[in-house]
C-alpha positions in Angstrom: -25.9 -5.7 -29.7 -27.5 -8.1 -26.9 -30.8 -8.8 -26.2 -31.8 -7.6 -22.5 -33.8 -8.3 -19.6 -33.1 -11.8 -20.0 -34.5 -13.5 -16.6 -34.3 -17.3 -17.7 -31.7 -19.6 -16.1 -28.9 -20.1 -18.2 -28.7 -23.9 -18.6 -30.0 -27.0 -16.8 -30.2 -27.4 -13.3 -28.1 -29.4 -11.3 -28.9 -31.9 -8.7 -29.6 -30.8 -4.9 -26.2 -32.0 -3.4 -24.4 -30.1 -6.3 -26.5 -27.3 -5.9 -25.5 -27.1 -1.7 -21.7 -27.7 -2.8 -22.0 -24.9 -5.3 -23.4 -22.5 -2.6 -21.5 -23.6 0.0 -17.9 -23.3 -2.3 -19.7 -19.6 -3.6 -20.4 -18.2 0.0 -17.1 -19.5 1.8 -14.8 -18.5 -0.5 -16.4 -15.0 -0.4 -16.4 -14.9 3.1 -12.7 -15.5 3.4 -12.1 -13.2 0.5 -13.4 -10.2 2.6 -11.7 -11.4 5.7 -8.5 -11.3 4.4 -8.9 -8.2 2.2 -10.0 -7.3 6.4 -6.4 -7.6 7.1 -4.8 -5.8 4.2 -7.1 -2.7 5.0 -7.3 -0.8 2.1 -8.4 2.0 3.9 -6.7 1.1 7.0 -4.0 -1.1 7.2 -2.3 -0.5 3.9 -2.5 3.5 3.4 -1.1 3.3 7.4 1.5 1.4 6.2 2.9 2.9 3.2 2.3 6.2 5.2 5.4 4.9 7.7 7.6 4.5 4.6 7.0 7.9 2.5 5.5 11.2 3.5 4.2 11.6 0.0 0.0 11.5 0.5 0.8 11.5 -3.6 2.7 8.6 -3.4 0.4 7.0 -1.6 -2.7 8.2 -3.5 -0.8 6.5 -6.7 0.4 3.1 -5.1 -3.8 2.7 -3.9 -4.9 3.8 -7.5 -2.4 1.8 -9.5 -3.8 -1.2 -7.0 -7.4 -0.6 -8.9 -5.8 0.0 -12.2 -4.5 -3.5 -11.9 -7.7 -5.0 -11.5 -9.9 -2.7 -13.9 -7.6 -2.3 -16.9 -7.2 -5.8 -17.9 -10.3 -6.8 -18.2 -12.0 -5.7 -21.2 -9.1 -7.7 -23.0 -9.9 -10.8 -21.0 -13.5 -10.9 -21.7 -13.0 -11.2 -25.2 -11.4 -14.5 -24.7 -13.8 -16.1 -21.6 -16.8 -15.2 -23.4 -16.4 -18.3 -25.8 -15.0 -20.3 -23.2 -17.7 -23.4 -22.8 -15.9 -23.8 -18.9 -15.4 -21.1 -16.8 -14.5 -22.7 -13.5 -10.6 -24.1 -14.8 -9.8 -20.4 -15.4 -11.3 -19.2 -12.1 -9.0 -21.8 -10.3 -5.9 -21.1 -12.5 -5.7 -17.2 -11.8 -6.8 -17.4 -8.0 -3.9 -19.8 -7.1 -1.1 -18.0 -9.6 -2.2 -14.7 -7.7 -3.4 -14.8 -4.5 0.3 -16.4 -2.9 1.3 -13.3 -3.6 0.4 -11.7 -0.3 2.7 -14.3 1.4 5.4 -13.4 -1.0 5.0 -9.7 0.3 4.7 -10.8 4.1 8.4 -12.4 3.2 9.8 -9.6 1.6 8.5 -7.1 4.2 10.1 -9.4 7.0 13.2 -9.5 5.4 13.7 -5.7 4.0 12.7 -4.6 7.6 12.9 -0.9 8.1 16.6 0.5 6.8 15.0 0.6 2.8 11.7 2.1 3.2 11.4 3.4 -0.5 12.6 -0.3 -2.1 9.8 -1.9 0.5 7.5 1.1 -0.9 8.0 -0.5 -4.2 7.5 -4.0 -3.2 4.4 -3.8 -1.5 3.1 -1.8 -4.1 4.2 -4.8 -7.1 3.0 -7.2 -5.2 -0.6 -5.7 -4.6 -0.8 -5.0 -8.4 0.2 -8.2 -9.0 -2.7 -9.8 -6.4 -4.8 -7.2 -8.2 -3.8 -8.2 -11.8 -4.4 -11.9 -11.5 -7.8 -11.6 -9.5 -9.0 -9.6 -12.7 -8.1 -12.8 -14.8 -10.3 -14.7 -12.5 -13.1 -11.9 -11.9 -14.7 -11.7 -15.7 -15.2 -15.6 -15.7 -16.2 -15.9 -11.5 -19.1 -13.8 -12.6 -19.9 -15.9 -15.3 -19.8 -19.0 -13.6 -22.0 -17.0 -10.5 -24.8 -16.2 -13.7 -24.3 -20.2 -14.6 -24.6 -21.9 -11.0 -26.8 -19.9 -9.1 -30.3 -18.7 -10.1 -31.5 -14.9 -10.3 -34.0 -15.0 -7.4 -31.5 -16.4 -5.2 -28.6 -15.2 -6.2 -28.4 -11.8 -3.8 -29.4 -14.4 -0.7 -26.6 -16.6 -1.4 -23.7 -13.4 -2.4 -25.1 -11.6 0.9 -24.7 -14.3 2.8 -20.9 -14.3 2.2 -20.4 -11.1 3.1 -21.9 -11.3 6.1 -20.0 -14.2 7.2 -16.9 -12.3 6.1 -17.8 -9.4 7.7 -18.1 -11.3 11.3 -14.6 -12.5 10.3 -13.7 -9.1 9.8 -14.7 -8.6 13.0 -12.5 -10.7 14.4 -9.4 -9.8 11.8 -9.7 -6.1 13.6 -9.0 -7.3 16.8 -6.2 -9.4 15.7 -5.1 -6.3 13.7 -5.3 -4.0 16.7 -3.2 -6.4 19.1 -0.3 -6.8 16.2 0.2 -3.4 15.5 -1.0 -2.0 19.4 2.3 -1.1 21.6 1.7 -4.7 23.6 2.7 -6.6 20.4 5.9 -8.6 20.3 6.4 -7.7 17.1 8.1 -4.2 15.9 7.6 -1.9 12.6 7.5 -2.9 9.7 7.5 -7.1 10.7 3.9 -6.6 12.8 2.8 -5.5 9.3 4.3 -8.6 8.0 2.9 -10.9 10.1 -1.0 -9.1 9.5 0.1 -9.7 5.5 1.0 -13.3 6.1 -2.4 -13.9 8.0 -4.3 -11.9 5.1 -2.0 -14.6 2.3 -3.4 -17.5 4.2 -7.0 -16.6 4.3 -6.9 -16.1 0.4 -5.6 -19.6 0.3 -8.6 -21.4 2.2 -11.2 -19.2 0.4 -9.5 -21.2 -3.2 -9.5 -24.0 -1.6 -13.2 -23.8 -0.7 -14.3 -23.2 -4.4 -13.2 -26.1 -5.0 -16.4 -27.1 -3.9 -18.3 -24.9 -6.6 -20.1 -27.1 -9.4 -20.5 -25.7 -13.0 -23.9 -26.6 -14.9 -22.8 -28.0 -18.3 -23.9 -25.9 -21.3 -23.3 -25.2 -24.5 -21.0 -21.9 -24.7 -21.8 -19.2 -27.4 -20.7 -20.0 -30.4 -17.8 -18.2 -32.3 -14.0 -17.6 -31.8 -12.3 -15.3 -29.2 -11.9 -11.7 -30.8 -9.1 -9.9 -31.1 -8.3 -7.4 -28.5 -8.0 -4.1 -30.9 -11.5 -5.7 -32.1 -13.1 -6.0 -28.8 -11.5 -2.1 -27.8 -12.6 -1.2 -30.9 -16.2 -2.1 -30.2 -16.1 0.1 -27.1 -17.5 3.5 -29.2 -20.3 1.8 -30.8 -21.7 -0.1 -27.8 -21.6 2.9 -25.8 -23.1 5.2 -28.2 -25.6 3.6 -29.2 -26.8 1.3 -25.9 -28.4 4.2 -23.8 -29.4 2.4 -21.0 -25.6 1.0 -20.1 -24.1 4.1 -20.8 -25.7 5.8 -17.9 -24.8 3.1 -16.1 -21.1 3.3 -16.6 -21.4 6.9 -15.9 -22.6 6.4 -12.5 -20.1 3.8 -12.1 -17.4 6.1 -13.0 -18.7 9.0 -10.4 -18.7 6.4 -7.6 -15.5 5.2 -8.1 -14.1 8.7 -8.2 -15.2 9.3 -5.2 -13.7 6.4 -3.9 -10.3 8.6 -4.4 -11.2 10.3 -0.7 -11.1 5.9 0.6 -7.1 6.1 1.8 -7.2 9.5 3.5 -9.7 9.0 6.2 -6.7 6.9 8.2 -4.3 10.0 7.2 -6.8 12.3 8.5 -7.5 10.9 11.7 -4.0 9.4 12.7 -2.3 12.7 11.3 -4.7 15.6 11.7 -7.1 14.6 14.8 -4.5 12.2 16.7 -5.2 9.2 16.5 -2.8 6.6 17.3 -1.8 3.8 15.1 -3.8 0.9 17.3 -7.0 2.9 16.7 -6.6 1.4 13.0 -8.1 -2.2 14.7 -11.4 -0.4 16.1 -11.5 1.5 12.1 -11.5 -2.1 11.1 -13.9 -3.5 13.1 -16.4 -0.8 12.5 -16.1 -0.9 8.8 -16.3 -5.1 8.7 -19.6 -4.4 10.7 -20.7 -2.3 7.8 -19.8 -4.7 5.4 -21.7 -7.3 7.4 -24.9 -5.3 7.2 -23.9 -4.6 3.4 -24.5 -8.4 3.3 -27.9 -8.1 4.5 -28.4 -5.5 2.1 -27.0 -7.3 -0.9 -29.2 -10.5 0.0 -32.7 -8.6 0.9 -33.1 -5.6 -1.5 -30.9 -7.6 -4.7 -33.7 -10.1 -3.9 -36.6 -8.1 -3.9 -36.6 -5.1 -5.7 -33.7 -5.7 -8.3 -29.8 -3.8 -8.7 -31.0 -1.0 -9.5 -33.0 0.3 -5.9 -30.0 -1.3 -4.2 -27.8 0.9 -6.7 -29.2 4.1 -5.1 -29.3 2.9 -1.6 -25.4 2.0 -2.2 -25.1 5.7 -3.2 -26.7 7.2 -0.3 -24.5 5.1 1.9 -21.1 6.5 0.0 -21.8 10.0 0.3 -22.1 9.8 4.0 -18.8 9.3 5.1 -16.9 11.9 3.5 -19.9 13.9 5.3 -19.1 13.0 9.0 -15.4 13.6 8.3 -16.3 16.8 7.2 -18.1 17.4 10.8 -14.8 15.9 13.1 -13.0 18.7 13.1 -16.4 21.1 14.1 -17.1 18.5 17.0 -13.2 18.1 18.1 -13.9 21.7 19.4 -17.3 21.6 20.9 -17.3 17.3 21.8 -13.9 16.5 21.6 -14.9 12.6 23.5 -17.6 12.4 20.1 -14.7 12.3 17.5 -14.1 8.6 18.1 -17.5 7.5 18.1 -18.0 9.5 14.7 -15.1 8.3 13.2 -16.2 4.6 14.3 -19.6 5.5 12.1 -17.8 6.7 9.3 -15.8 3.5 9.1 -19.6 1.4 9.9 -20.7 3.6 6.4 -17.5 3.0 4.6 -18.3 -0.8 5.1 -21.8 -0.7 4.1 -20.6 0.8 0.9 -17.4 -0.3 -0.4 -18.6 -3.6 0.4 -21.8 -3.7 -1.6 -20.8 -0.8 -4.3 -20.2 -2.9 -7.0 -22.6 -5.8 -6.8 -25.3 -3.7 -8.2 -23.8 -2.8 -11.1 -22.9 -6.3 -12.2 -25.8 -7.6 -11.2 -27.8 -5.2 -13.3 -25.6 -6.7 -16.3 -26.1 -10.1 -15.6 -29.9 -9.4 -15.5 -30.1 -6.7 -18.5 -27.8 -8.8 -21.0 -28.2 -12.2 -22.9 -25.2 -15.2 -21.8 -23.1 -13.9 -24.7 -22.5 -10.3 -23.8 -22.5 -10.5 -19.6 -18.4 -11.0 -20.1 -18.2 -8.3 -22.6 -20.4 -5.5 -20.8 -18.7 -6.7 -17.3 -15.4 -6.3 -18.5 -16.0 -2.8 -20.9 -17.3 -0.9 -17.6 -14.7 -2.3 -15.6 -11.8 -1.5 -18.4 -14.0 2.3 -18.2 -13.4 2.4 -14.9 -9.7 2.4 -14.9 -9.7 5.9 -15.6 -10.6 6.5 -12.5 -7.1 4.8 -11.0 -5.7 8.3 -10.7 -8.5 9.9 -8.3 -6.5 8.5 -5.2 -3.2 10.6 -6.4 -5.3 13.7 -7.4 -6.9 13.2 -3.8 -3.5 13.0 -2.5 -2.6 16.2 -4.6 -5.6 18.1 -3.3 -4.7 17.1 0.3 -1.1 18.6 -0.3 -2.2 22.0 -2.2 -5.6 22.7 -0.3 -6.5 20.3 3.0 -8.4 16.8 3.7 -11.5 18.9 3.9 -11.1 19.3 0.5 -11.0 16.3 -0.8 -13.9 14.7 1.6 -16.5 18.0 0.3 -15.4 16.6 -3.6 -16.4 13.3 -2.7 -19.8 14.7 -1.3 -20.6 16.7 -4.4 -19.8 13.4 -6.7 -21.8 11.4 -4.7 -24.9 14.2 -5.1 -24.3 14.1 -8.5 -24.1 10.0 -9.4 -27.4 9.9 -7.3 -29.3 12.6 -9.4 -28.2 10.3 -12.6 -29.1 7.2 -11.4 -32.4 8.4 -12.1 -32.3 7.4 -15.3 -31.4 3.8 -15.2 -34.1 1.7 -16.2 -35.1 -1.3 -13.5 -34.9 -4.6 -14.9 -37.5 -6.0 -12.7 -40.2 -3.9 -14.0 -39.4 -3.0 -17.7 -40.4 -5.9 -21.1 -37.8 -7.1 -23.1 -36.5 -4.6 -25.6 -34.2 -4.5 -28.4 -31.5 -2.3 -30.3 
């Protein structure tokens, strides 16, 4: 089992100009990483889309959750491997550009299907987000590691935060565009305005690889040992959770969190279908939520900083919980304030910023800070491969929506929320706690 609460930089440090290369590569490619996942709208943009091709909220529960799937499953089996990699930076740059042209491949194909085959471009757009999906989680496990490598602990949430926010004033922006290609104005017609939004979304992925590029990796000596087998590394699964207390809560919380991230594609649904909303409006959801995600940046950099993951954990928490509660209050004011609905739908995309944007940064921070160099890829990638489970809360939601109402699902994602904050009680701070071993 690792050792824990280990603080110390992991290697040498680098000169200044490689240092300002390695933060400027780190906080760029971030930036354009959450513009262009801006554009996709996975909350927005996307459920709105596959919405105009099936009336199935099911359907489109299960394309969103396979989407996650994609990125979560894989990974346990590729930390096994990158954990005894002595470079981490070659397989960062060899997964990004093998799977982030795949948005431009979609933009093509949705351009050229055009509207007469809705359920084939249903299926296209939904392989080619795994497939984004699939190949970022090749890059994710070692990205983190190189992040634990090149940047120190105390300034690590500064430097992280400050991507955000920089994406989140080009999210800003991405809204606007999104509103004008998809408004009635637009030159372009369903489903090719959706294309074009896609092809913008492709090329932004492409500068933010381009920019680390710039990113330096310390040279150090990797742990020593051979890959392990996959069965091996699942087959470790059991005994690290039972008998490693501390993470186990952890993963727990994770797992609440992201089920409650199930309610994420419906809020579009619900507004555009149940309060009337028009499509355009989906530009002003954007730019609310990229404010949130913004702030999430200041967040990230000022709390991470200061009082550790876990404090920002619980704040993170807070912050989920309260969008599904102001959806729960539209339909209530619709009949007393009708003119407030928009303003409190703009908040509850402003929340859903501040916290899908910062949810998960606390929980790998915590690792990087609560595990020795050796284990960070292995504990990263077991609560991530966990947290696949989770993939289907999008088509239950979708079910509940069908058999019951939105209401439903948006009072479940309440009561999770209430529940992952009670347990995150538990999880020890590794700012404030000694060393400790198993």
């Amino acid at each position: 089992m690792p050792e824990h609460y280990d603080d110390a930089l992991d290697g040498p440090e680098i000169t200044t100009w490689d240092y300002r290369r390695t933060t400027l590569g780190f906080a760029i490619d971030m930036a354009l990483f959450e513009a262009a996942f801006s554009f996709i709208g996975f909350t927005t943009v996307l459920p709105a889309f596959l919405a105009a091709l099936v009336d199935s909220e099911i359907l489109i529960g299960l394309a969103t959750g396979m989407a996650s799937a994609a990125w979560l499953l894989p990974q346990m089996a590729i930390a096994g491997t990158v954990a005894h990699k002595p470079h981490k930076k070659p397989l960062v740059m060899r997964a990004v550009w093998s799977s982030r042209p795949t948005m431009l491949l979609m933009a093509l194909l949705v351009w050229l299907l055009g509207a007469d085959v809705p359920g084939l471009t249903f299926a296209v757009v939904t392989l080619c987000v795994i497939a984004l999906f699939v190949g970022d989680a090749f890059a994710s496990v070692p990205w983190f590691e190189l992040i634990a490598k090149a940047l120190p602990l105390e300034r690590r949430g500064q430097i992280l935060g400050m991507g955000q926010m920089l994406g989140g004033l080009l999210g800003i922006a991405a809204g606007i565009v999104v509103r004008y290609i998809l408004g009635p104005t637009s030159p372009w017609t369903f489903p090719n305005n959706y294309a074009i939004v896609f092809a913008i979304s492709g090329s932004t992925f492409m500068l933010g690889a381009l920019a680390l590029l710039l990113v330096q990796e310390p040279k150090i000596e990797a742990p020593t040992g051979t890959p392990q087998p996959v069965r091996a590394v699942l087959a470790s699964i059991p005994s690290i959770l039972k008998e490693d207390y501390h993470f186990r809560r952890v993963v727990i919380v994770r797992l609440l969190v992201n089920l409650m991230g199930g309610a994420g594609a419906f809020y579009v649904l619900y507004a555009t279908i149940r309060l009337g909303f028009g499509i355009a409006d989906v530009g002003y959801f954007i730019s609310a939520q990229v404010m949130g995600s913004t702030a999430s940046g200041a967040l990230l950099g000022l709390v991470q900083d200061r009082w550790g993951p876990v404090t920002h954990l619980r704040i993170v928490i807070v912050l989920a919980i309260i969008p599904p509660l102001l959806t729960l209050l539209a339909a209530p004011m619709q009949l007393a304030i009708p003119g407030a609905v928009p303003i409190l739908f703009l908040a509850v995309y402003f929340f859903l910023g501040l916290y899908t944007a910062g949810f998960a940064w606390p929980f790998y921070n915590w690792i990087l800070e609560y595990c020795s160099p050796a284990y960070r890829s292995l504990y990263i990638g077991l609560i991530n491969t966990i947290s696949a489970v989770t993939m289907i809360a999008p088509a239950i939601a979708g079910w509940i929506v069908g058999a019951f109402s939105y209401r439903a699902v948006f009072a479940i994602a309440v009561g999770l929320g209430v529940a992952a904050f009670i347990l995150s009680e538990t999880i020890p701070s590794t700012r404030i706690q000694p060393p400790i071993e198993l």
